[in-house]
mmCIF file as gemmi writes it, N, C-alpha and C atoms, coordinates in Angstrom:
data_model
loop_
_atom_site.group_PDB
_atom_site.id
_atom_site.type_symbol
_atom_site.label_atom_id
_atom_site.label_alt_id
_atom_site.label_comp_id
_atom_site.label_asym_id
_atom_site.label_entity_id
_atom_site.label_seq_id
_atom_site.pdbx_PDB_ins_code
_atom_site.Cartn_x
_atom_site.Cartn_y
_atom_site.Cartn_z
_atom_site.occupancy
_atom_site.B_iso_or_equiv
_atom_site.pdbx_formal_charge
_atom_site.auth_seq_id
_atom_site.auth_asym_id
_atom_site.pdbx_PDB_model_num
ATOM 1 N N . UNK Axp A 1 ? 14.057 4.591 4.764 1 0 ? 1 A 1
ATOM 2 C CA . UNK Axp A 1 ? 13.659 5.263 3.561 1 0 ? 1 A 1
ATOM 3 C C . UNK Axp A 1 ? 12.302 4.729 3.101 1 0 ? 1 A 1
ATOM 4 N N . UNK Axp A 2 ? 11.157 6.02 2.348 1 0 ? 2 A 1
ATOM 5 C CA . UNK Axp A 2 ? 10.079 5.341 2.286 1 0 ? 2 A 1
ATOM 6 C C . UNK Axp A 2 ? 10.243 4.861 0.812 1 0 ? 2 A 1
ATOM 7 N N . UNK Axp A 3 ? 9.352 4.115 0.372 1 0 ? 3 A 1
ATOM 8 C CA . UNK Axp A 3 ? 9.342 3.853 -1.365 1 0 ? 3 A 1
ATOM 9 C C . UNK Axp A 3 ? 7.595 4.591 -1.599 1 0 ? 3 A 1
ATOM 10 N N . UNK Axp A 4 ? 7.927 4.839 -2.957 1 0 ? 4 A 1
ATOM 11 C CA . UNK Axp A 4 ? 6.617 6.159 -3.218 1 0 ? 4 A 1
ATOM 12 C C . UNK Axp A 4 ? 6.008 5.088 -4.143 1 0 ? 4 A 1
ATOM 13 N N . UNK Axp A 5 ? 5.261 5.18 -3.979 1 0 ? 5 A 1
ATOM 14 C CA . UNK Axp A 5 ? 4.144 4.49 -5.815 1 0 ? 5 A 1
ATOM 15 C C . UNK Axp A 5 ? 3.157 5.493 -6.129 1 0 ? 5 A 1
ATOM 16 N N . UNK Axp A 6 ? 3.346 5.897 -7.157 1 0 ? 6 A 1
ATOM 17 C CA . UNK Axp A 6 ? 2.434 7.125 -7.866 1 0 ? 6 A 1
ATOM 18 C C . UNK Axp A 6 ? 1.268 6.498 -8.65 1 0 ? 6 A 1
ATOM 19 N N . UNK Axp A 7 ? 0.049 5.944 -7.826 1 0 ? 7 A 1
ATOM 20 C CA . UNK Axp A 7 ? -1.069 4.795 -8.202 1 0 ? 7 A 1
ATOM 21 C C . UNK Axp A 7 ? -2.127 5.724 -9.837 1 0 ? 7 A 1
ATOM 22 N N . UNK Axp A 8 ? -2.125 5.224 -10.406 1 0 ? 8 A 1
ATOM 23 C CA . UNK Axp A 8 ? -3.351 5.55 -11.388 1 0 ? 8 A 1
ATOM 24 C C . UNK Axp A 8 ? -4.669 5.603 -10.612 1 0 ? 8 A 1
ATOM 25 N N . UNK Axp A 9 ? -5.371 7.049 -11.559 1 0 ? 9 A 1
ATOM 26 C CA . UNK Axp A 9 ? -6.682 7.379 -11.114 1 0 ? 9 A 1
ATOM 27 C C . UNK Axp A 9 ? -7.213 6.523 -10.84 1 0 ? 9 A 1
ATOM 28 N N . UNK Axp A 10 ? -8.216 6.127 -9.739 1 0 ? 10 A 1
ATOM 29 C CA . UNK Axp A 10 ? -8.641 6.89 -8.862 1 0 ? 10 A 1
ATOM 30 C C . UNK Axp A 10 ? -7.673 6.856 -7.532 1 0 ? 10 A 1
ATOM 31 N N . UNK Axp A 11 ? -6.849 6.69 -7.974 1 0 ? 11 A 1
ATOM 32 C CA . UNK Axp A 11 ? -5.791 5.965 -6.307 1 0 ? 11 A 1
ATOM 33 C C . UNK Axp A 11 ? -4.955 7.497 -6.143 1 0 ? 11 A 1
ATOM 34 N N . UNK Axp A 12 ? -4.788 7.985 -4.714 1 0 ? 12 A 1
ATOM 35 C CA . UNK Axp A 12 ? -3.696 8.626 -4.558 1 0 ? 12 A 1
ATOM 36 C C . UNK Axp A 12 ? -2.246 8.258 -4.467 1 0 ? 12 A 1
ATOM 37 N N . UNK Axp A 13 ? -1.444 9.211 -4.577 1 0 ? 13 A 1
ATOM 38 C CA . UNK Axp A 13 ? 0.357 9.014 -4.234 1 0 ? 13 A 1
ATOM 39 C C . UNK Axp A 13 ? 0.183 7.822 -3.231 1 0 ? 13 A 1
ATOM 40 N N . UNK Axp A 14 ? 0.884 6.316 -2.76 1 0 ? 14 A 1
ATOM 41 C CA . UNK Axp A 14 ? 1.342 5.772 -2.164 1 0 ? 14 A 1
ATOM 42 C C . UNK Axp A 14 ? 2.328 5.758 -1.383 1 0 ? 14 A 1
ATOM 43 N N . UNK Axp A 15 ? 2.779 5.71 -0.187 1 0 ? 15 A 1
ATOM 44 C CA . UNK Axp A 15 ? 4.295 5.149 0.268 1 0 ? 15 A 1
ATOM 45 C C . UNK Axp A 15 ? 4.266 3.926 1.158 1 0 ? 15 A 1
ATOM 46 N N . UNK Axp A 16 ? 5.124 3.49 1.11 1 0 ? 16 A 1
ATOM 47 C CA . UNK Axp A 16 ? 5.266 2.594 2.321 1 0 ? 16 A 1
ATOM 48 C C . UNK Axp A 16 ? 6.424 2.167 3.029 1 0 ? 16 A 1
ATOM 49 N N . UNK Axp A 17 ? 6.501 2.257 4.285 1 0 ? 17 A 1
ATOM 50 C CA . UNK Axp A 17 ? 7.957 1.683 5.097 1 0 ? 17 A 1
ATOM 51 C C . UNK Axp A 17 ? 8.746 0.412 3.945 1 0 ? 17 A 1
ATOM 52 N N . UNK Axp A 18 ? 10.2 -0.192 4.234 1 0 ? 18 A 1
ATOM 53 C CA . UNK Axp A 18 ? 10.588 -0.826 3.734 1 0 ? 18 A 1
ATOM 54 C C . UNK Axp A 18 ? 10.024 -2.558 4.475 1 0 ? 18 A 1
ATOM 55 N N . UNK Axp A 19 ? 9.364 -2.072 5.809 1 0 ? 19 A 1
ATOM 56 C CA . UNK Axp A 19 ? 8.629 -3.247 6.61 1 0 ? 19 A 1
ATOM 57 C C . UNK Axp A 19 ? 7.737 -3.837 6.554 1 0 ? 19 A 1
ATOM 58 N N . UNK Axp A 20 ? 7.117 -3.013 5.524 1 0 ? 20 A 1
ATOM 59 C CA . UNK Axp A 20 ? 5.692 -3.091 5.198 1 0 ? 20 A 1
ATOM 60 C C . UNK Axp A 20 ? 4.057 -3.065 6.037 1 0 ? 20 A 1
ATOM 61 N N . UNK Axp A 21 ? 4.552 -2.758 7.046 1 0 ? 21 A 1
ATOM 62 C CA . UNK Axp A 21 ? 3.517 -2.149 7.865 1 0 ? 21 A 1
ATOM 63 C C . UNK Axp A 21 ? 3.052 -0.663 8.061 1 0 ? 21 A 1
ATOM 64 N N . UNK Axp A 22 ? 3.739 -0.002 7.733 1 0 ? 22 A 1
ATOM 65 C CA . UNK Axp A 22 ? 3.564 1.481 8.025 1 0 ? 22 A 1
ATOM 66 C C . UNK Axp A 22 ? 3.347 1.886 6.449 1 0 ? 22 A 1
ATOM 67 N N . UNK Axp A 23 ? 2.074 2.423 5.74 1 0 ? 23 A 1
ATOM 68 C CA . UNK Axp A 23 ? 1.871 3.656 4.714 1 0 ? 23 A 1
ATOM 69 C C . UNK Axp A 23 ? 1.604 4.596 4.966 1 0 ? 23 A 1
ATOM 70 N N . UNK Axp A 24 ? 1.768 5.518 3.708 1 0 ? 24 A 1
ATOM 71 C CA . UNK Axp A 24 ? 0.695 6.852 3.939 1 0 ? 24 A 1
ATOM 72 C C . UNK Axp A 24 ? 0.366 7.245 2.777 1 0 ? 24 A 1
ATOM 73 N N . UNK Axp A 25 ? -1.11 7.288 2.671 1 0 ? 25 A 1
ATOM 74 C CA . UNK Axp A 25 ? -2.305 7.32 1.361 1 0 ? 25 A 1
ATOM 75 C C . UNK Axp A 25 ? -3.084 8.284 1.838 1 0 ? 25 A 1
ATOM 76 N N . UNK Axp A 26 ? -3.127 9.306 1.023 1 0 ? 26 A 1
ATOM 77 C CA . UNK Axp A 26 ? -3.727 10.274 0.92 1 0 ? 26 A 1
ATOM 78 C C . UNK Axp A 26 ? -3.262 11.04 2.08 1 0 ? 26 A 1
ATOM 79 N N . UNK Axp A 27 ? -2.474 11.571 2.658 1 0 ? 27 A 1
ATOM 80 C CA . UNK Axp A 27 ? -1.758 12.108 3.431 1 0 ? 27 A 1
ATOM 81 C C . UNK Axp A 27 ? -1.388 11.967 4.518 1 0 ? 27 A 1
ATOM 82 N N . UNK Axp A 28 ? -2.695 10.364 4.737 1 0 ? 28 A 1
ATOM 83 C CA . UNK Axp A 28 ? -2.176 10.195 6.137 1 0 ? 28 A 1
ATOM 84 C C . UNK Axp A 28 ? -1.936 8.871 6.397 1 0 ? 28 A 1
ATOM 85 N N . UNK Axp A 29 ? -1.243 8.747 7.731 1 0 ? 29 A 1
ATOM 86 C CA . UNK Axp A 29 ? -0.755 7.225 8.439 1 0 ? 29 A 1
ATOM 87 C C . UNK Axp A 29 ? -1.202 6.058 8.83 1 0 ? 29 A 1
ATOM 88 N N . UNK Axp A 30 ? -1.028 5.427 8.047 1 0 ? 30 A 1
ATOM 89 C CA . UNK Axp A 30 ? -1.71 3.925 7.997 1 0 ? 30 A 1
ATOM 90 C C . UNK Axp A 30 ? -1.158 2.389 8.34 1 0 ? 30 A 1
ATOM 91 N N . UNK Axp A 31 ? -1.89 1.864 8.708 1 0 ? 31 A 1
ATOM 92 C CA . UNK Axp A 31 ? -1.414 0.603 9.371 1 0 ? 31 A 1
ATOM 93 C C . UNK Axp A 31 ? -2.147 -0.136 8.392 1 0 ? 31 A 1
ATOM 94 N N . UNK Axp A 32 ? -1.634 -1.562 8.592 1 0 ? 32 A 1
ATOM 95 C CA . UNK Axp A 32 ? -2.449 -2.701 7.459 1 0 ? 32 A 1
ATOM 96 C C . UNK Axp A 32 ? -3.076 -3.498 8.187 1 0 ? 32 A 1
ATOM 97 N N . UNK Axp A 33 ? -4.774 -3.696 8.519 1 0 ? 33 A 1
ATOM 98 C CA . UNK Axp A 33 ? -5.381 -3.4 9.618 1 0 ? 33 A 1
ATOM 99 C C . UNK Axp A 33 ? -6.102 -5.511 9.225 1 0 ? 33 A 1
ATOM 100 N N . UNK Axp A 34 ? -5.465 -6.003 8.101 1 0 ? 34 A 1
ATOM 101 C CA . UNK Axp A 34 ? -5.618 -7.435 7.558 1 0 ? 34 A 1
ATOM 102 C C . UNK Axp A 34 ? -3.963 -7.781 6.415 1 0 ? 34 A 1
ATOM 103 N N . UNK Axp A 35 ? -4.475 -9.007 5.975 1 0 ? 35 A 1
ATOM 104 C CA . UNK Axp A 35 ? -3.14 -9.477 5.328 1 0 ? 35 A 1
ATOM 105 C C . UNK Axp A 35 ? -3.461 -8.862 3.955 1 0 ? 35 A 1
ATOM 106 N N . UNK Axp A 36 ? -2.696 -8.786 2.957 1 0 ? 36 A 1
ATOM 107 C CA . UNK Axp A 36 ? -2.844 -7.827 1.798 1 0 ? 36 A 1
ATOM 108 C C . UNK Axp A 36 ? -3.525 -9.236 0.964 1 0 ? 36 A 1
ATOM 109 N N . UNK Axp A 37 ? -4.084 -8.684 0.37 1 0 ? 37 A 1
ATOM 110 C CA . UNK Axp A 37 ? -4.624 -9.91 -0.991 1 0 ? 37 A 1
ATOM 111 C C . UNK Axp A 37 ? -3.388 -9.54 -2.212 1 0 ? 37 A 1
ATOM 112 N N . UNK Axp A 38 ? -3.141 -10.592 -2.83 1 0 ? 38 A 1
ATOM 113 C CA . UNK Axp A 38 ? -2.539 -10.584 -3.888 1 0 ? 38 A 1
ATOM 114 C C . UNK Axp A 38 ? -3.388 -11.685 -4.847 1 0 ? 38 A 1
ATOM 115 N N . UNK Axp A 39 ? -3.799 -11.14 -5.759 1 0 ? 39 A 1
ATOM 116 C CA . UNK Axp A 39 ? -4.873 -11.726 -6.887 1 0 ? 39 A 1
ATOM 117 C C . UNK Axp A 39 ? -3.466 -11.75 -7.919 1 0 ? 39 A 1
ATOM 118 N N . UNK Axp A 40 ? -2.792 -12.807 -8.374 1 0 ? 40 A 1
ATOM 119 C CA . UNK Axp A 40 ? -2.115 -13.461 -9.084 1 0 ? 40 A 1
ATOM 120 C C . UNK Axp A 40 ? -0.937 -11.991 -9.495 1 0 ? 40 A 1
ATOM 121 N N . UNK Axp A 41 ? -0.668 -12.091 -10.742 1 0 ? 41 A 1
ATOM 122 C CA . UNK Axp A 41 ? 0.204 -11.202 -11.245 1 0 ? 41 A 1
ATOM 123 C C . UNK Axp A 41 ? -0.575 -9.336 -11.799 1 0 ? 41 A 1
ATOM 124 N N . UNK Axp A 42 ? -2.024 -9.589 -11.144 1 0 ? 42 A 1
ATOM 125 C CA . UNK Axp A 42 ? -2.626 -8.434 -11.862 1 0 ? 42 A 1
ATOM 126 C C . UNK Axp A 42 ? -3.061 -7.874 -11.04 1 0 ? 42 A 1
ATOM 127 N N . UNK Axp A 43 ? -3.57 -7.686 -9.684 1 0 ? 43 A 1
ATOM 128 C CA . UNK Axp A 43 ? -3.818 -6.655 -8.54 1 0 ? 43 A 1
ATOM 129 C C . UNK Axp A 43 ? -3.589 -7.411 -7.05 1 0 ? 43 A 1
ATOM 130 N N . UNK Axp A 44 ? -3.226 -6.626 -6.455 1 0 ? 44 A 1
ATOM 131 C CA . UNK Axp A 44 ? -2.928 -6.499 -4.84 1 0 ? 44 A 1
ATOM 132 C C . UNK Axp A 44 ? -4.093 -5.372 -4.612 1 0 ? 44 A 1
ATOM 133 N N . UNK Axp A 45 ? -4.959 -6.012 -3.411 1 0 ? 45 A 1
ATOM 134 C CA . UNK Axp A 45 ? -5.149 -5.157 -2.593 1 0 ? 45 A 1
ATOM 135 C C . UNK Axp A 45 ? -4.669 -4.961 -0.945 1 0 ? 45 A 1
ATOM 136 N N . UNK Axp A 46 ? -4.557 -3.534 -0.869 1 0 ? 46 A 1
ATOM 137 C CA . UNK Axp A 46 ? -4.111 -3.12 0.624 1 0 ? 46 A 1
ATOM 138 C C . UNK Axp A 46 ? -4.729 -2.906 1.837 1 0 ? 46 A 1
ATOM 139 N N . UNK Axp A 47 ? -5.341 -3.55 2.579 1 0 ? 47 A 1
ATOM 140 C CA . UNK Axp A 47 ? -6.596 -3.13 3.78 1 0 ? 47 A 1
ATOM 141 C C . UNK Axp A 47 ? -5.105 -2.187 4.415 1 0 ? 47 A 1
ATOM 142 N N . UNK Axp A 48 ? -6.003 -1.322 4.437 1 0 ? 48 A 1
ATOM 143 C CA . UNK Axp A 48 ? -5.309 0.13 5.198 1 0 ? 48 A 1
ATOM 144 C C . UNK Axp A 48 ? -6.496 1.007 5.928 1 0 ? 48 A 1
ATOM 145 N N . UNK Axp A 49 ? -5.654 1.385 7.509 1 0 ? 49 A 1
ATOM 146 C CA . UNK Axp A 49 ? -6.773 1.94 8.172 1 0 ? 49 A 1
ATOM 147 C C . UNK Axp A 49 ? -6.271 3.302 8.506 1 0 ? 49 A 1
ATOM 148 N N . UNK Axp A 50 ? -6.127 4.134 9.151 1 0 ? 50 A 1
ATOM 149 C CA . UNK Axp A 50 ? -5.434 5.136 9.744 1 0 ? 50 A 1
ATOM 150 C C . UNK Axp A 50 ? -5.301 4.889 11.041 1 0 ? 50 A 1
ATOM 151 N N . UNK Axp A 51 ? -4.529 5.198 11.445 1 0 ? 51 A 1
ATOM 152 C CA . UNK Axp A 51 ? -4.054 5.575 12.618 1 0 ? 51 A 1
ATOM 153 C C . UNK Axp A 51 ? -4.677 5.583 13.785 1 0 ? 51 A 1
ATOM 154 N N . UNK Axp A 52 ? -4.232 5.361 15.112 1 0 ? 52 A 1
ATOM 155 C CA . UNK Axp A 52 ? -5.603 5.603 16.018 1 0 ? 52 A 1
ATOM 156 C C . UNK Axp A 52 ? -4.887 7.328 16.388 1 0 ? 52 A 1
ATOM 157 N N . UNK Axp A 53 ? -4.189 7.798 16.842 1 0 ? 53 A 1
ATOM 158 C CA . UNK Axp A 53 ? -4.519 9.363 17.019 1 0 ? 53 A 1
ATOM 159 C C . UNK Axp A 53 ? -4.847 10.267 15.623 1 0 ? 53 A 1
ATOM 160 N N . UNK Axp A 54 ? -5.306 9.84 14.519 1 0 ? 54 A 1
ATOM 161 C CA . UNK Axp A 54 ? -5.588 10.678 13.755 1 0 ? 54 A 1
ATOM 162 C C . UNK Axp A 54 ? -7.217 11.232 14.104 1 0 ? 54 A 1
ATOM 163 N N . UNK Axp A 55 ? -7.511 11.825 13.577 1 0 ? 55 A 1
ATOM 164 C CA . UNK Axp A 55 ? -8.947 12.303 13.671 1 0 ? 55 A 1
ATOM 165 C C . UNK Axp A 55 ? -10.133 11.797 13.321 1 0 ? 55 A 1
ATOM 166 N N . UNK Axp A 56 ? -10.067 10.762 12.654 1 0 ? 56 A 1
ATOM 167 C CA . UNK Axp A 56 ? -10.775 10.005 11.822 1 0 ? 56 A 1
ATOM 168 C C . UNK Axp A 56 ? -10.581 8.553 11.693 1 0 ? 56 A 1
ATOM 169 N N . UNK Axp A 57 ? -11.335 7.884 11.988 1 0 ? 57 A 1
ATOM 170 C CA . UNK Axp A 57 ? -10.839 6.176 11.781 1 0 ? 57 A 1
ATOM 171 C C . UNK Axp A 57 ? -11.352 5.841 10.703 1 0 ? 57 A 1
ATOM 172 N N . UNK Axp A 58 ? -10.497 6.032 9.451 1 0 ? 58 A 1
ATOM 173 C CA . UNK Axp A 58 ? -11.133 5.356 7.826 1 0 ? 58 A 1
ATOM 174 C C . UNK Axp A 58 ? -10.457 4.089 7.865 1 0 ? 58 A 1
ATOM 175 N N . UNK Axp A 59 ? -11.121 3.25 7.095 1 0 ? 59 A 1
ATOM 176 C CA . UNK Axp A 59 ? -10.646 1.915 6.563 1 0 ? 59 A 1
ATOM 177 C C . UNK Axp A 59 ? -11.008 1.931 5.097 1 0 ? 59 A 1
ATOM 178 N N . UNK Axp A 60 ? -9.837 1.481 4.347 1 0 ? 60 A 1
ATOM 179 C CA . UNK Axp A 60 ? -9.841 1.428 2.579 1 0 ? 60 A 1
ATOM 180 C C . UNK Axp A 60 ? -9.086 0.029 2.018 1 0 ? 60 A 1
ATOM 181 N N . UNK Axp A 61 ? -9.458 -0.136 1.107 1 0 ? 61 A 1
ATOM 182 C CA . UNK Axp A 61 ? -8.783 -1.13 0.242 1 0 ? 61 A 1
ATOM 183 C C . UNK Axp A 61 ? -8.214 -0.311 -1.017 1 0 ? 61 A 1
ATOM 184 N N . UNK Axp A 62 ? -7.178 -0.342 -0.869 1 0 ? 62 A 1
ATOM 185 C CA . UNK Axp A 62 ? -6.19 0.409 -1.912 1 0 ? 62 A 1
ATOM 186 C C . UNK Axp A 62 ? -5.963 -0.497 -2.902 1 0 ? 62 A 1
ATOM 187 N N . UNK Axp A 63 ? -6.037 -0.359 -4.095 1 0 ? 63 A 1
ATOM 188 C CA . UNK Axp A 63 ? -5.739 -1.487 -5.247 1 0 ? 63 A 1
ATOM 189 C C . UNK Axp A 63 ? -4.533 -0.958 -6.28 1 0 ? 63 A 1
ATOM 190 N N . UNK Axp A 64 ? -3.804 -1.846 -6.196 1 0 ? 64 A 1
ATOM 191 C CA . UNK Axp A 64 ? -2.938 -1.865 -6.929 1 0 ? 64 A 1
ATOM 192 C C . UNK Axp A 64 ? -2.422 -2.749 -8.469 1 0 ? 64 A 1
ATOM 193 N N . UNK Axp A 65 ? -2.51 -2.247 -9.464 1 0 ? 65 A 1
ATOM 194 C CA . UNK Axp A 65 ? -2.283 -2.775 -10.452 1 0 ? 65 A 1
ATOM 195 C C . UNK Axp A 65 ? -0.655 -3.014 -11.341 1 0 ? 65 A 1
ATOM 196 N N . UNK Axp A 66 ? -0.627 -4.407 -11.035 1 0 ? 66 A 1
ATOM 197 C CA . UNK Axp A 66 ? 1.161 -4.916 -11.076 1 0 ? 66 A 1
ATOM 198 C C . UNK Axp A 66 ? 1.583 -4.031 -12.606 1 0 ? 66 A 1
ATOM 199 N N . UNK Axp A 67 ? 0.487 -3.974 -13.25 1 0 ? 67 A 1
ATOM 200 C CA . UNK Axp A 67 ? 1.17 -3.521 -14.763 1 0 ? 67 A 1
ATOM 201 C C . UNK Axp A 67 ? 1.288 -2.392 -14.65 1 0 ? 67 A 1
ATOM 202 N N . UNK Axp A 68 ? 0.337 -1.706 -14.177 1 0 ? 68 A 1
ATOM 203 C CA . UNK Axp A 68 ? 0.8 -0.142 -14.167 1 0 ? 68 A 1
ATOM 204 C C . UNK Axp A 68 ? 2.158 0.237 -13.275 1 0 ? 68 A 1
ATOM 205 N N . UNK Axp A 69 ? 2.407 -0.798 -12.814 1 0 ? 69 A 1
ATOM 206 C CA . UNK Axp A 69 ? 3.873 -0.036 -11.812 1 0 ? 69 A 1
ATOM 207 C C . UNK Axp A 69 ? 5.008 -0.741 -12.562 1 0 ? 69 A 1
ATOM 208 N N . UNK Axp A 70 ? 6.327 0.515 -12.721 1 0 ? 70 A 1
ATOM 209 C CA . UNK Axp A 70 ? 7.506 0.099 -13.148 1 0 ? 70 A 1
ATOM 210 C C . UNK Axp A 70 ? 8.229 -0.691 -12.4 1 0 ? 70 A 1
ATOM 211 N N . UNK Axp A 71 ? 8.814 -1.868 -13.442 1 0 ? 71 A 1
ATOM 212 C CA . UNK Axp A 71 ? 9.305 -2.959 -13.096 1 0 ? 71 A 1
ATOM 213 C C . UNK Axp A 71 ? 9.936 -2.878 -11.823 1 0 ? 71 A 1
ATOM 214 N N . UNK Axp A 72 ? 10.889 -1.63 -11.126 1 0 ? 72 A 1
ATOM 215 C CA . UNK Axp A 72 ? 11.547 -2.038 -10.321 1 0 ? 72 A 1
ATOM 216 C C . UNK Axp A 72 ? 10.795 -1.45 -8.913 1 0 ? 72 A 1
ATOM 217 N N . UNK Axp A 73 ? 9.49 -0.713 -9.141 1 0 ? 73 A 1
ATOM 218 C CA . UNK Axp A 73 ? 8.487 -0.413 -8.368 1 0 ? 73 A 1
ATOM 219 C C . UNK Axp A 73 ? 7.668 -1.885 -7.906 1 0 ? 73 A 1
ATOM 220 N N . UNK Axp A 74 ? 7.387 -2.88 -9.001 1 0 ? 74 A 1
ATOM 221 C CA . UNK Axp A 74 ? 7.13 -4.21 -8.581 1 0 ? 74 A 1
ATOM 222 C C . UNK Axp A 74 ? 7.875 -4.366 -7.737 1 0 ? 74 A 1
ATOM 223 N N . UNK Axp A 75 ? 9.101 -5.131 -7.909 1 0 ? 75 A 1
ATOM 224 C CA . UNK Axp A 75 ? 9.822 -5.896 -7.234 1 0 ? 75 A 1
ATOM 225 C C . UNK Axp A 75 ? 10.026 -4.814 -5.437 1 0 ? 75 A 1
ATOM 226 N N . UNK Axp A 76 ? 9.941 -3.811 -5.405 1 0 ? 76 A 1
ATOM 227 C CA . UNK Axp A 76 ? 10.038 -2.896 -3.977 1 0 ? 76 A 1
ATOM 228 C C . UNK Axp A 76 ? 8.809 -3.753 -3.429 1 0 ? 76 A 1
ATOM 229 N N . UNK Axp A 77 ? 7.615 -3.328 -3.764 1 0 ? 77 A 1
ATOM 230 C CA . UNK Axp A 77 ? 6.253 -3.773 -3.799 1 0 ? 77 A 1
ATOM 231 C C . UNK Axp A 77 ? 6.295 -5.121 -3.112 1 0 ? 77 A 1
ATOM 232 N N . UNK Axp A 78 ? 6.543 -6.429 -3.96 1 0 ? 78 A 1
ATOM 233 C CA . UNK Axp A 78 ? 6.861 -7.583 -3.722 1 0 ? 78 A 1
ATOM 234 C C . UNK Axp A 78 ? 7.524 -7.467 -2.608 1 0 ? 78 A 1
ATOM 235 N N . UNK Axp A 79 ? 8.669 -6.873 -2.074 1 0 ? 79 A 1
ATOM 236 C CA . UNK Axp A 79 ? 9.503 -6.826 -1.265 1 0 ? 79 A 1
ATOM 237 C C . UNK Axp A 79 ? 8.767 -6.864 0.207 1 0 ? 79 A 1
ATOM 238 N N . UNK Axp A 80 ? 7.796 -5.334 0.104 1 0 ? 80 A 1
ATOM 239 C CA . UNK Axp A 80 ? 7.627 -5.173 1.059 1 0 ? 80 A 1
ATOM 240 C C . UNK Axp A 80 ? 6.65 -6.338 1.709 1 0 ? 80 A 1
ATOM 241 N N . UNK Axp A 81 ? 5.497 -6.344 0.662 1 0 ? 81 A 1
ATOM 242 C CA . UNK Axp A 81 ? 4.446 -7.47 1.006 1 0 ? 81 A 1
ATOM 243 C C . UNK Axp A 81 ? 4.98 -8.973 1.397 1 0 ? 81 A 1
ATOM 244 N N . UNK Axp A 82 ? 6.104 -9.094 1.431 1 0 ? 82 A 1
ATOM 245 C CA . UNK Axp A 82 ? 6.769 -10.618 1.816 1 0 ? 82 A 1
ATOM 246 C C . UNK Axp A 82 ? 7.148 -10.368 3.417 1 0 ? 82 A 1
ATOM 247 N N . UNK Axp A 83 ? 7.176 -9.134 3.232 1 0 ? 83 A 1
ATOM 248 C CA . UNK Axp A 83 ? 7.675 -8.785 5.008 1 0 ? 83 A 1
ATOM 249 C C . UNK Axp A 83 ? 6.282 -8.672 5.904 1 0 ? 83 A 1
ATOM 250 N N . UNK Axp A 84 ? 5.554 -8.733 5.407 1 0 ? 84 A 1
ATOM 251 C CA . UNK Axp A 84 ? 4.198 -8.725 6.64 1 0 ? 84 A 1
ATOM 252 C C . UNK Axp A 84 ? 2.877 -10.07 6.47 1 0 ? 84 A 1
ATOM 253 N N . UNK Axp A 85 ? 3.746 -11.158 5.327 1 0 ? 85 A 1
ATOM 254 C CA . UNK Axp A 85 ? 2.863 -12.129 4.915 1 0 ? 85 A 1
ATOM 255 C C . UNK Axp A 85 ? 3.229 -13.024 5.511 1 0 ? 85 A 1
């Protein structure tokens, strides 16, 4: 099952595996292409790349802000990022 995070402007819809290697931002499939930064209790960022058969090789840093996500959206969050750290 994926978990969704619905990121504040400028960020698109989020998901991510429960493994924490596999997302998909902005519609498409992403791998975590470095280790995630976690800057204390107030942003995570995500190095996310796409895919190699997609059409396009983007690389982004997705930022995430701990306050804007509901409490039990943290703790998923937390979850996953413990599984690929």
């Amino acid at each position: 099952m994926l978990e969704f995070y619905l990121l504040k402007w400028p960020q698109q819809p989020l998901s991510g595996s429960p493994c924490g290697y596999n997302w998909w931002w902005q519609e498409e499939a992403c791998k975590l292409f470095s280790k995630p930064l976690v800057i204390g209790n107030i942003l995570t960022l995500l190095p996310l790349e796409s895919l190699p058969d997609s059409d396009v090789q983007i690389k982004s840093w997705v930022w995430i802000w701990w306050f804007r996500l509901p409490p039990e959206q943290q703790a998923q969050l937390r979850r996953q990022l413990s599984q690929v750290s």
